[in-house]
MARVO-805801 format. One record per residue (C-alpha): chain; x, y, z; residue number from 0. Coordinates in nm, 2 decimals, decimal comma. Each point is the difference from the previous one (the first is absolute). Example, Ala and Ser with C-alpha at 12.3 -4.5 7.8 and 13.67 -1.06 7.14 Angstrom:
! residues 2
PT   chain        X        Y        Z   resi
PT       A     1,23    -0,45     0,78      0
PT       A     0,14     0,34    -0,07      1
END
This chain:
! residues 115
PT   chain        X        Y        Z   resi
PT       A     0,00     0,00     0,00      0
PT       A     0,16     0,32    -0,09      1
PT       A    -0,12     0,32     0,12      2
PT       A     0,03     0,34    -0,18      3
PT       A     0,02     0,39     0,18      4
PT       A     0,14     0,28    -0,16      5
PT       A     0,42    -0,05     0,09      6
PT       A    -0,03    -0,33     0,14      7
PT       A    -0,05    -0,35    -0,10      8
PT       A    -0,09    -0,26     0,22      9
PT       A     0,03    -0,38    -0,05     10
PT       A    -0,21    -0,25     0,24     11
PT       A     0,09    -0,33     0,01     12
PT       A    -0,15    -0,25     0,19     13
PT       A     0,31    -0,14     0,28     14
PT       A    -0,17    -0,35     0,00     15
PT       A    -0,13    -0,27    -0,21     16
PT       A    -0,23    -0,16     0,30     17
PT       A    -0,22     0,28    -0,07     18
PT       A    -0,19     0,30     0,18     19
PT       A    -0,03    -0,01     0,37     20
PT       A     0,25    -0,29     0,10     21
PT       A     0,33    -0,04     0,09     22
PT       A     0,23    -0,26    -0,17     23
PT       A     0,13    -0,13     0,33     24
PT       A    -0,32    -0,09     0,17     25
PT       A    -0,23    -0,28    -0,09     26
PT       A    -0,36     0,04     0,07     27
PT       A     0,04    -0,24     0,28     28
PT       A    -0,08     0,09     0,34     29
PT       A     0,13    -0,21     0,31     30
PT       A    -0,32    -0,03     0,22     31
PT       A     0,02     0,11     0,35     32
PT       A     0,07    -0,34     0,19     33
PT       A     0,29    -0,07    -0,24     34
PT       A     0,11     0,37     0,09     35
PT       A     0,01    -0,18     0,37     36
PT       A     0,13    -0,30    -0,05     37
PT       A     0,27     0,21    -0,24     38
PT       A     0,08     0,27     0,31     39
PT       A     0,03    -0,31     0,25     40
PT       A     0,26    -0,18    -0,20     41
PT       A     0,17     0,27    -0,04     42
PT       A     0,05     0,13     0,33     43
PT       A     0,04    -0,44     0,08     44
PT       A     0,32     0,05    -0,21     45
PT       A     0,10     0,32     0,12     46
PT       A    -0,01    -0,10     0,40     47
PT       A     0,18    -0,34    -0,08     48
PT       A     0,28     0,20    -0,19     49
PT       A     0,01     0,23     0,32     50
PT       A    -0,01    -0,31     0,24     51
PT       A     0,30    -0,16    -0,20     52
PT       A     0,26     0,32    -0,02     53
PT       A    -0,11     0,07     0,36     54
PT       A     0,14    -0,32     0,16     55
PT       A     0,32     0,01    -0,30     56
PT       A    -0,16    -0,25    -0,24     57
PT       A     0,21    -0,28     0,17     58
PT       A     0,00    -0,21     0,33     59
PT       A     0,17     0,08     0,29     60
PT       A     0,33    -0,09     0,07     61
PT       A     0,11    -0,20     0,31     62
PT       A     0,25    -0,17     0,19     63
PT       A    -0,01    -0,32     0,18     64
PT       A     0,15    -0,10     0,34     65
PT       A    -0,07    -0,32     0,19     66
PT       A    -0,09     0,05     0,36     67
PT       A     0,30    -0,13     0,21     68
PT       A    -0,01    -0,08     0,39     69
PT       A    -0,01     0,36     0,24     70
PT       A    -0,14     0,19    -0,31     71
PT       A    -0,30     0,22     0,04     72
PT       A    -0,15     0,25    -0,25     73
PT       A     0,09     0,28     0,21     74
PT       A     0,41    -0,12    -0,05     75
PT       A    -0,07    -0,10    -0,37     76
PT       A    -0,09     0,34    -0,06     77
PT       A     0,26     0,17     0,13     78
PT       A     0,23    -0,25    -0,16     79
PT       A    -0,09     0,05    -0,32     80
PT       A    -0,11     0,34     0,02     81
PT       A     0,24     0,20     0,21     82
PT       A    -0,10     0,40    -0,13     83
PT       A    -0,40    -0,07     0,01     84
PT       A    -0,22     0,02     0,25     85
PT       A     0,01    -0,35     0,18     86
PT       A    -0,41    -0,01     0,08     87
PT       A    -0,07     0,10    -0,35     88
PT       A     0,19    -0,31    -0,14     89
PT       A    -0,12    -0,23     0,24     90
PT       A    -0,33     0,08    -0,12     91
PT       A     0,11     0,00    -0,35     92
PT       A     0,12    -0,37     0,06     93
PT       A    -0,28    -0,10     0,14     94
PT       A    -0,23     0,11    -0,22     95
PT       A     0,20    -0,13    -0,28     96
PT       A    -0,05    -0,32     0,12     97
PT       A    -0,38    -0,01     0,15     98
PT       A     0,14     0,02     0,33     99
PT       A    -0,29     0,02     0,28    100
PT       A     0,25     0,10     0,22    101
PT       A     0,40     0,02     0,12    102
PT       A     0,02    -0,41     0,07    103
PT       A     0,23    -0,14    -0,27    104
PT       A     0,16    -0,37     0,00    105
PT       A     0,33    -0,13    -0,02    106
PT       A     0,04    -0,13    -0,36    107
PT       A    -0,25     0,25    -0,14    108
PT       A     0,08     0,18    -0,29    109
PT       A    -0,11     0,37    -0,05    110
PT       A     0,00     0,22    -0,28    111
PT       A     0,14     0,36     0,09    112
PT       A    -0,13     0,34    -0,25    113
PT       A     0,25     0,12    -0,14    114
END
């Protein structure tokens, strides 16, 4: 379509071939409101697992082992093996590292220490 005023000249031209009114990048497809839902809770699904994975490192924890030997307690584990920390912290640590109930540990027994 060309149009004509006095000192200009205009040419129109249509910018799609899908017609008047559309836009190329849409189809006339609507997603209906429950698959909207189910579409926001997937999406926030994937987006608290990724958070939950980066938050605890993505990996397992690392520990030590030691076998429980005759006169040890956790209290002197603890301060063994961590000398700078806080001793009732890491007693704590170990035991609930292990699914202690409590500070009773065996002779024999072997515990995993946090790293």
């Amino acid at each position: 379509m060309t149009i004509e005023r006095p000192f200009v000249t205009v040419r129109l031209e249509q910018m799609y071939a899908t017609g008047y009114g559309t836009h190329p990048l849409r189809s006339g497809r609507r997603i209906l409101p429950a698959g909207r839902a189910v579409l926001v809770l997937l999406l926030a699904l994937a987006v608290s697992l990724a958070l939950a994975v980066a938050a605890h490192g993505g990996t397992a924890p690392v520990y030590r082992t030691v076998v429980v030997q005759p006169g040890d307690t956790l209290w002197s584990i603890a301060a063994e093996q961590y000398p700078s920390d806080d001793t009732r912290a890491r007693v704590q640590d170990i035991e609930s590292a292990n699914g202690l109930g409590g500070p009773i540990i065996q002779v024999g027994e072997t515990l995993h220490l946090p790293a």
